[in-house]
DSSP file (Angstrom, degrees, kcal/mol; ACC not computed):
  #  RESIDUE AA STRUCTURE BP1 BP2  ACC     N-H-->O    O-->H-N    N-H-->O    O-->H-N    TCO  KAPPA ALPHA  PHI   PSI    X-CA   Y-CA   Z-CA
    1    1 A X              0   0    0      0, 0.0     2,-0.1     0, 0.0     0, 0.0   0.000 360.0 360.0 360.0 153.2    6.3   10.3   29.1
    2    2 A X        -     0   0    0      1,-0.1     2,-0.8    52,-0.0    50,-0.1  -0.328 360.0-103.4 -66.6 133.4    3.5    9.8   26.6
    3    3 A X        -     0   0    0     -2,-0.1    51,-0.2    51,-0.1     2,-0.2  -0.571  28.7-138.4 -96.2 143.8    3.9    9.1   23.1
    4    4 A X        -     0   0    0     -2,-0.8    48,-1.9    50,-0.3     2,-0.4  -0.323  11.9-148.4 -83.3 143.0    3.4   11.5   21.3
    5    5 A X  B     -A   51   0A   0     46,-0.2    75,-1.9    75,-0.2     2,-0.3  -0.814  15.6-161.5 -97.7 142.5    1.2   11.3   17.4
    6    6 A X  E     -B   79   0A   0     44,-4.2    44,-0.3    -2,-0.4    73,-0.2  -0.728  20.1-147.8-148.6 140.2    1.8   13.3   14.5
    7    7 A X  E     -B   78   0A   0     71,-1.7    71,-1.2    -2,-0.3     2,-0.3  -0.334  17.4-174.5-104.8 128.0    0.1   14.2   11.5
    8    8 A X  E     +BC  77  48A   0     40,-1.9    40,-1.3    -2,-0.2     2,-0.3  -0.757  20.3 177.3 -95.9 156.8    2.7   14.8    8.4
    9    9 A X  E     + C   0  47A   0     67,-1.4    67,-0.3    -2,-0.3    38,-0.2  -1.000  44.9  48.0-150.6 157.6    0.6   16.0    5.8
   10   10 A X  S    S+     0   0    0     36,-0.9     2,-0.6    -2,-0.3    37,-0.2   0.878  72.2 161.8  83.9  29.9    1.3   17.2    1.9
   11   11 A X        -     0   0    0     35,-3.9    -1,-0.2    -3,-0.1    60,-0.1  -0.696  45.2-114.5-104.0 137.7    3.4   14.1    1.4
   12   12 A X        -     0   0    0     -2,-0.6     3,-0.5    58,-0.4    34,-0.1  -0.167  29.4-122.4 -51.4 157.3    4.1   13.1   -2.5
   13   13 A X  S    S+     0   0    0      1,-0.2    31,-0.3    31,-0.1    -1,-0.1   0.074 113.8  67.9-104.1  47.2    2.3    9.5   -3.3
   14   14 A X  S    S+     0   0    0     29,-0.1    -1,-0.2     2,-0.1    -2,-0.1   0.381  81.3 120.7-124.2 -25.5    5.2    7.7   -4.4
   15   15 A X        -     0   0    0     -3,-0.5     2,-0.4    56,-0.1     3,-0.1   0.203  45.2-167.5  -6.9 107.5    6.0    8.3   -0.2
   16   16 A X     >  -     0   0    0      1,-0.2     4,-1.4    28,-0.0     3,-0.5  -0.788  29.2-119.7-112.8 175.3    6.5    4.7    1.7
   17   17 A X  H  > S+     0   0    0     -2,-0.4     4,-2.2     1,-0.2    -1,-0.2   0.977 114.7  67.7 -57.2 -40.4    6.5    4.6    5.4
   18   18 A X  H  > S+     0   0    0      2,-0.2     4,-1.7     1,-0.2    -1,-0.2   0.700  97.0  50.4 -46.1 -37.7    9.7    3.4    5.4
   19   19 A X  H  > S+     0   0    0     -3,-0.5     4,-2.4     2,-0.1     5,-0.3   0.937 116.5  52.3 -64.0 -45.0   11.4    7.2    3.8
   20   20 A X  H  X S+     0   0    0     -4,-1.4     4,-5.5     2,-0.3    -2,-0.2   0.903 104.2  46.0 -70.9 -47.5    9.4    8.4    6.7
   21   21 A X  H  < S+     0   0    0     -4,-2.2    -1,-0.2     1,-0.2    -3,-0.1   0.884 121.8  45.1 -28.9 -53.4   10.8    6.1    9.7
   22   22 A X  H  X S+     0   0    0     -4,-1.7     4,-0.5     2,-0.2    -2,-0.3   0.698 116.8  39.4 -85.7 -22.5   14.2    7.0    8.2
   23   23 A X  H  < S+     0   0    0     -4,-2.4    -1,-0.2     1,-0.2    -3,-0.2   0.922 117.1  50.7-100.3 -28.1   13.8   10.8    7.7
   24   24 A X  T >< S+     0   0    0     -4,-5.5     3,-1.8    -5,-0.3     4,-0.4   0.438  92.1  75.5 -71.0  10.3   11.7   11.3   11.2
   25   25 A X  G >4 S+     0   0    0      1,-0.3     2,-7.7    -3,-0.3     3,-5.8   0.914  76.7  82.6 -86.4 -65.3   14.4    9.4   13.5
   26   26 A X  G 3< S+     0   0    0     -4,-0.5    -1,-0.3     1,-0.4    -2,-0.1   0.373  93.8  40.3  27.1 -40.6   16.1   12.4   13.0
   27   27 A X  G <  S-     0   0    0     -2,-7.7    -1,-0.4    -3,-1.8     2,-0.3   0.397 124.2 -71.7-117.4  -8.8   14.0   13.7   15.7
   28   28 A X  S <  S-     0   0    0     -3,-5.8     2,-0.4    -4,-0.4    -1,-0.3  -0.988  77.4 -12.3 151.6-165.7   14.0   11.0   17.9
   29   29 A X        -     0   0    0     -2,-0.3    24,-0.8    -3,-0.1     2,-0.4  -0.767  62.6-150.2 -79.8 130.6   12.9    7.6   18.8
   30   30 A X  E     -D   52   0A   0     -2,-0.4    22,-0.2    22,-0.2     3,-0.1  -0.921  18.8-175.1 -99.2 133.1   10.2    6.6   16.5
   31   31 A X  E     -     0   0A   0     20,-0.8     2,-0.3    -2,-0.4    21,-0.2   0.656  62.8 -25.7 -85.9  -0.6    7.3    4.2   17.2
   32   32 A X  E     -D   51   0A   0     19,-1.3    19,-5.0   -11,-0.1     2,-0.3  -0.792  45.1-145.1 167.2 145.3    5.4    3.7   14.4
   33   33 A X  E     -D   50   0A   0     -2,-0.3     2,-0.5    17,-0.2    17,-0.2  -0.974  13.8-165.6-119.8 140.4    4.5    5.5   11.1
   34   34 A X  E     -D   49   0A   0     15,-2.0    15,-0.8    -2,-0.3     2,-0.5  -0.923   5.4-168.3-144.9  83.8    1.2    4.9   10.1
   35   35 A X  E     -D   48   0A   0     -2,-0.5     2,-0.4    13,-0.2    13,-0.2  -0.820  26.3-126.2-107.3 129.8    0.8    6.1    6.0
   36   36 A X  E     -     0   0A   0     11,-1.3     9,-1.3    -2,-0.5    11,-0.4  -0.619  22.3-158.8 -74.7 131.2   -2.9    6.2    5.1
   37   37 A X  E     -D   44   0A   0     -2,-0.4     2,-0.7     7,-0.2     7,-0.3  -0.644  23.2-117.1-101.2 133.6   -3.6    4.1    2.1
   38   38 A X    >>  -     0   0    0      5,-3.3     4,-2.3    -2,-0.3     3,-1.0  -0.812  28.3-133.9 -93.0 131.5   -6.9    4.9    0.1
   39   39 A X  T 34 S+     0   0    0     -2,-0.7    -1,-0.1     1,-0.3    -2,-0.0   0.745  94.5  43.8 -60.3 -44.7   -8.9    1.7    0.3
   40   40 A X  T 34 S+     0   0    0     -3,-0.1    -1,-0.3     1,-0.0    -2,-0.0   0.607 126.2  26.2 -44.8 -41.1  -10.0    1.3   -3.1
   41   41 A X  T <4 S-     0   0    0     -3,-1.0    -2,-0.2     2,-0.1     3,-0.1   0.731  88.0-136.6 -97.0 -56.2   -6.9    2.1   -5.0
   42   42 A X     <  +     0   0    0     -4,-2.3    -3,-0.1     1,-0.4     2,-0.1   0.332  61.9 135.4 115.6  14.0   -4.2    1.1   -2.3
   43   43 A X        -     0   0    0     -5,-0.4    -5,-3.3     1,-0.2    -1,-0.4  -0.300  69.1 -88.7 -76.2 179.2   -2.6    4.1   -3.3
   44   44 A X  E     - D   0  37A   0    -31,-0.3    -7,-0.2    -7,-0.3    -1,-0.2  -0.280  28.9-152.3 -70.4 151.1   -1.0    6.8   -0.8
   45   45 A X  E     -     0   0A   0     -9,-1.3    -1,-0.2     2,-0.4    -8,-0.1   0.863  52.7-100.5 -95.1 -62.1   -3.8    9.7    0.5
   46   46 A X  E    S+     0   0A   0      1,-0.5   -35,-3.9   -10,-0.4   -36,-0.9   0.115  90.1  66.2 125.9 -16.5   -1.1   12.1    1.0
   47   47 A X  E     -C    9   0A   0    -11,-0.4   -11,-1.3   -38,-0.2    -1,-0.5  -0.880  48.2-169.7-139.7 177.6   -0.5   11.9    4.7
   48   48 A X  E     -CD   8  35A   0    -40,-1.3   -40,-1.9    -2,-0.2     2,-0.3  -0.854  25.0-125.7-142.8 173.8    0.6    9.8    7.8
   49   49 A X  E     - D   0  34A   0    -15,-0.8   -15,-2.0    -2,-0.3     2,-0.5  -0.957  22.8-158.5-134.1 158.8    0.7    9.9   11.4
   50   50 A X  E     - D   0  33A   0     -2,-0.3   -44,-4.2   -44,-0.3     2,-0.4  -0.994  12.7-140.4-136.6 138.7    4.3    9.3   12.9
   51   51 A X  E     -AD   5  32A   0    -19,-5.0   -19,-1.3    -2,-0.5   -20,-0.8  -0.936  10.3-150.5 -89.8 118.3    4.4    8.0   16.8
   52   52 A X  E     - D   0  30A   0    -48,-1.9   -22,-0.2    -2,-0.4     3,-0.1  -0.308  17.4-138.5 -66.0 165.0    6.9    9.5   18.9
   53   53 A X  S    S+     0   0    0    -24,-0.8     2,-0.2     1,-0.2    -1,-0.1   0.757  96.5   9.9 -95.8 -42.8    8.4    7.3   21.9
   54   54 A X  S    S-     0   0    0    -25,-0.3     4,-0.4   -51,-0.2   -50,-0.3  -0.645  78.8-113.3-129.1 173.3    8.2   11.0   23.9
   55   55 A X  S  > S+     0   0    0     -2,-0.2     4,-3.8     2,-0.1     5,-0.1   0.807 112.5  59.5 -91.9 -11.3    6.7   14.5   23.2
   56   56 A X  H >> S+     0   0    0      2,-0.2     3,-1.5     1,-0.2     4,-1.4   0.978 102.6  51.1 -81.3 -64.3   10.2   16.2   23.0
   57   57 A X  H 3> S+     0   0    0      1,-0.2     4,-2.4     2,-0.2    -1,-0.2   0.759 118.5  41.4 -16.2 -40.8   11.2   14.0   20.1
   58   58 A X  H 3> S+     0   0    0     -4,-0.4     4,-3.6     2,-0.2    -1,-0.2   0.945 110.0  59.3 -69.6 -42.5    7.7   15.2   18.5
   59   59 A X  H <X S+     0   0    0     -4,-3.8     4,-1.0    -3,-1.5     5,-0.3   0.978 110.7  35.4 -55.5 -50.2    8.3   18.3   19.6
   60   60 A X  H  X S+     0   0    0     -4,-1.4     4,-1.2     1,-0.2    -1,-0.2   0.750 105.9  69.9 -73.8 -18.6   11.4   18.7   17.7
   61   61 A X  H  X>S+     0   0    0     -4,-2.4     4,-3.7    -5,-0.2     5,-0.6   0.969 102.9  47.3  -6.5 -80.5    9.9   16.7   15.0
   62   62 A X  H  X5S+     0   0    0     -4,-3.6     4,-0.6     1,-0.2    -2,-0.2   0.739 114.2  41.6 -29.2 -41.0    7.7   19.9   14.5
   63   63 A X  H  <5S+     0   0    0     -4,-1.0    -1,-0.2    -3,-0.2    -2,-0.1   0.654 118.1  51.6-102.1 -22.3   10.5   22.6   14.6
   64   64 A X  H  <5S+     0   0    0     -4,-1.2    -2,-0.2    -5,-0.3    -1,-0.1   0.796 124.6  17.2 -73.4 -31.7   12.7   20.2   12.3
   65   65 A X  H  <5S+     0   0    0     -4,-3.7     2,-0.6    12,-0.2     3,-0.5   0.447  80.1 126.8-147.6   0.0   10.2   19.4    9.6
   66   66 A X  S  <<S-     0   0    0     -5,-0.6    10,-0.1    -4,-0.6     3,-0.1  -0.610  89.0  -7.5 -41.6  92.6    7.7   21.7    9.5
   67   67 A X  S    S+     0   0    0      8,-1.5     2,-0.2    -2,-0.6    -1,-0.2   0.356 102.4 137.6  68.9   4.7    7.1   23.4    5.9
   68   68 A X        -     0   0    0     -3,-0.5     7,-2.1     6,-0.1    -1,-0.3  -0.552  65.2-100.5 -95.9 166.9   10.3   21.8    4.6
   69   69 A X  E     +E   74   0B   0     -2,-0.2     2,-0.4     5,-0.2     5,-0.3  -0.426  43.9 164.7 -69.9 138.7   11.1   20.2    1.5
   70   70 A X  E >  S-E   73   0B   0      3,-3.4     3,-0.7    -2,-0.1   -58,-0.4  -0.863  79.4 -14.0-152.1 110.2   11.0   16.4    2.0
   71   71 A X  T 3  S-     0   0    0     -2,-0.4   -56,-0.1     1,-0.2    -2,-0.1   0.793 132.3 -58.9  78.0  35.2   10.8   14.1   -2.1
   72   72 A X  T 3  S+     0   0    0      1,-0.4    -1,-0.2   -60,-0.1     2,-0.2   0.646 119.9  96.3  93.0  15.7   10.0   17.7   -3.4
   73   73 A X  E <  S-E   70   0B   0     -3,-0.7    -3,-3.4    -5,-0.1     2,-0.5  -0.812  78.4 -99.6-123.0 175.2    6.8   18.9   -1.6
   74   74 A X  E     -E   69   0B   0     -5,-0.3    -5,-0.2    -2,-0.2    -6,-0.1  -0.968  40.7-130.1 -99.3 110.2    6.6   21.2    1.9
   75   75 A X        -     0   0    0     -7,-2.1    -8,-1.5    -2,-0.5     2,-0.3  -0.153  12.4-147.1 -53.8 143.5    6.0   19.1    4.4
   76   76 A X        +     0   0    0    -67,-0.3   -67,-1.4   -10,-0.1     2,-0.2  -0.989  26.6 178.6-118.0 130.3    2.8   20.0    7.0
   77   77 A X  E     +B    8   0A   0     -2,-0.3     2,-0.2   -69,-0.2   -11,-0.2  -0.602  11.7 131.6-128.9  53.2    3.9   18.7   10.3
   78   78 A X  E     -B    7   0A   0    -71,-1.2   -71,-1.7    -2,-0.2     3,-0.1  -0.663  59.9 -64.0-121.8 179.2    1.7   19.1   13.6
   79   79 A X  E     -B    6   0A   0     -2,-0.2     2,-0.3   -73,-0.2   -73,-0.2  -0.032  56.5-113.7 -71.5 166.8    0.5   17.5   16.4
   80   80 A X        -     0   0    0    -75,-1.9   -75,-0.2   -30,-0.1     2,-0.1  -0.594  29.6-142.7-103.2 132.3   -1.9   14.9   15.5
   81   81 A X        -     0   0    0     -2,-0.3     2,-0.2     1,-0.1     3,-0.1  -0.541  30.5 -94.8 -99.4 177.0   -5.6   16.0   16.7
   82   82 A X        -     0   0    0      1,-0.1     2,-0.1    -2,-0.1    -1,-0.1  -0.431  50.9-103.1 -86.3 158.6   -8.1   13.0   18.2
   83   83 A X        -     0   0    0     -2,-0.2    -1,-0.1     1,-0.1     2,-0.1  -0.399  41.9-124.6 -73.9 135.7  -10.4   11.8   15.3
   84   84 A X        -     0   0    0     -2,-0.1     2,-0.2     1,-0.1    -1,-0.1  -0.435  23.6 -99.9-100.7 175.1  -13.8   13.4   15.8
   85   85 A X        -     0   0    0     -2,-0.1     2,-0.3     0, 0.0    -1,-0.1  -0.613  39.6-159.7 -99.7 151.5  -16.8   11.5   15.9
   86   86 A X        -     0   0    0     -2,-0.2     2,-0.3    -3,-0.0    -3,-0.0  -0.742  25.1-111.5-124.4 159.2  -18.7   11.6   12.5
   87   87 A X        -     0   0    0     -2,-0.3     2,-0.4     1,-0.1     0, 0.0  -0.657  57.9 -91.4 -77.2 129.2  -22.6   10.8   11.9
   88   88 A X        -     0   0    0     -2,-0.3     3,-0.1     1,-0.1    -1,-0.1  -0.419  41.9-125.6 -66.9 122.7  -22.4    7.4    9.9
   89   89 A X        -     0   0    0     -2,-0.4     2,-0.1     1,-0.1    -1,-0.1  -0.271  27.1-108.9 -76.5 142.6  -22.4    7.9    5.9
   90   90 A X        -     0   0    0      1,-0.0     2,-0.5     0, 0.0    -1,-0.1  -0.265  22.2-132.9 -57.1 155.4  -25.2    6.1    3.6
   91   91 A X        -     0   0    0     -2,-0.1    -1,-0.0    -3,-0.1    -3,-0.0  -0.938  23.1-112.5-112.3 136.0  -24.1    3.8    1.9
   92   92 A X        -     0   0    0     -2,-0.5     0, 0.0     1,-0.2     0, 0.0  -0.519  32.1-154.0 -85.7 148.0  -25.4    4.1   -1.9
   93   93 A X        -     0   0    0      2,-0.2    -1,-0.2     3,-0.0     3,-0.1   0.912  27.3-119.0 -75.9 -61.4  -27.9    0.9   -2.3
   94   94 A X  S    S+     0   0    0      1,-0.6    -2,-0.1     2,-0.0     0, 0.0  -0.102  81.4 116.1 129.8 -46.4  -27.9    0.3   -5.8
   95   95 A X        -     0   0    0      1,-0.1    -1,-0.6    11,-0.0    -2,-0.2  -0.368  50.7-157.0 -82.4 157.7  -31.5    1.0   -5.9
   96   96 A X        -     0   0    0      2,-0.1     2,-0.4     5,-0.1    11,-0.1  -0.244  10.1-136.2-104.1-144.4  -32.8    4.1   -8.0
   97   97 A X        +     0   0    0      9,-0.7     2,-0.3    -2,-0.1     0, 0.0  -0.996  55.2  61.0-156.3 164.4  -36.0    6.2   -7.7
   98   98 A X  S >  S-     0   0    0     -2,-0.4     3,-1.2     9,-0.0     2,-0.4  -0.564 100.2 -20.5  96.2-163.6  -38.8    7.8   -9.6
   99   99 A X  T 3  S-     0   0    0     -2,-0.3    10,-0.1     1,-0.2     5,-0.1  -0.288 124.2  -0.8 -74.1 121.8  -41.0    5.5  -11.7
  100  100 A X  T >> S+     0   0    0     -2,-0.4     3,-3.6     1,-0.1     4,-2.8   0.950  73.2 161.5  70.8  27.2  -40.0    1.8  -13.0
  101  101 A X  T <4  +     0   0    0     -3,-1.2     4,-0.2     1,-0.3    -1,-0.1   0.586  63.4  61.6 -81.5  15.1  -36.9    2.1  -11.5
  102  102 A X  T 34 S+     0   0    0      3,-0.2    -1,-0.3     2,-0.1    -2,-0.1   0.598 115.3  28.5 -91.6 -12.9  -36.4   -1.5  -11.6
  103  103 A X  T <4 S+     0   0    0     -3,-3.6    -2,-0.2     0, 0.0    -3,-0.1   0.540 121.4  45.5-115.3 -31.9  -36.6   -1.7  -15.6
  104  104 A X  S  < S-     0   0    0     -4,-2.8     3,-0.4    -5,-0.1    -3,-0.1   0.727 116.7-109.6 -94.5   1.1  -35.2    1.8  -17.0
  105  105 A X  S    S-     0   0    0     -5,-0.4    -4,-0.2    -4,-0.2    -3,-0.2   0.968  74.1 -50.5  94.7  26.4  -32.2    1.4  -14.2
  106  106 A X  S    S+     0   0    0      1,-0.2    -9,-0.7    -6,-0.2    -1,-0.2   0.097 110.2 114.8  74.1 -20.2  -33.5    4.2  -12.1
  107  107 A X        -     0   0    0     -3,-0.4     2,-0.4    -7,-0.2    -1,-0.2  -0.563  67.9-124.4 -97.6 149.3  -34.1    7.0  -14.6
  108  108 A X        -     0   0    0     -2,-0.2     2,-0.4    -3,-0.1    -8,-0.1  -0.751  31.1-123.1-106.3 127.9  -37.3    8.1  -15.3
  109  109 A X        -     0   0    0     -2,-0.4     2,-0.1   -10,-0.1    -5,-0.0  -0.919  23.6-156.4-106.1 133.6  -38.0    7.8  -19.3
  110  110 A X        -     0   0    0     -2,-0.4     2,-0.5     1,-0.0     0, 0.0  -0.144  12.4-125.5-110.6 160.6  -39.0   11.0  -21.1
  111  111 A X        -     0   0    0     -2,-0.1     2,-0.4     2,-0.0    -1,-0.0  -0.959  29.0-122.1-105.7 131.5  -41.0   11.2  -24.6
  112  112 A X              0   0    0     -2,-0.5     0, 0.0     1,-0.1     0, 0.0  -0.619 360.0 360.0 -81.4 146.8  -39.5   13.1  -27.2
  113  113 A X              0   0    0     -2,-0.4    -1,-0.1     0, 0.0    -2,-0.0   0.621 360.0 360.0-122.1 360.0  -41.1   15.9  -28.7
């Protein structure tokens, strides 16, 4: 069988992958927990994806730990959809705009009156 992905979501950020390994085998074989880290901070987002070995081990994942309490939040627990394709975000230059933005820092300077 295929293995199956799924996305836990609504997880506390003190979470490590490691509570997660141990509270999804529960369900089954697992192959990997995957907890997204925000890049900047290196803190927890709030969710994971958990690999199943099979899809009945996901399945029962689902029915096991869907909306339950798991560190003190309600777990959201379904199957993990494919990532959709996104138009590539700008990336902020740096640079401003308007007039002189090279001296006043971007901002346009006003006279008081």
């Amino acid at each position: 069988m295929n293995p199956t992905r799924l996305f836990v979501g609504n997880l506390s950020y003190q979470t490590m992958e490691n509570d997660l390994q141990d509270y999804f085998s529960q369900a089954g074989a697992v192959n990997s927990v995957n907890l997204m880290m925000d890049k900047m901070t290196g803190k927890s987002r709030g969710f994971a994806f958990i690999e199943f070995a099979n899809s009945d081990d996901a399945n029962k994942a689902i029915e096991q730990f869907h909306n339950k309490d798991f560190q003190g939040r309600a777990l959201t627990v379904n199957i993990a959809r494919p990532r959709e394709e996104r138009a590539p975000q700008q990336r902020w230059s740096g640079g401003g705009g308007g007039r002189d933005s090279g001296r006043d820092g971007g901002y346009e300077r006003r006279e008081r009156r």
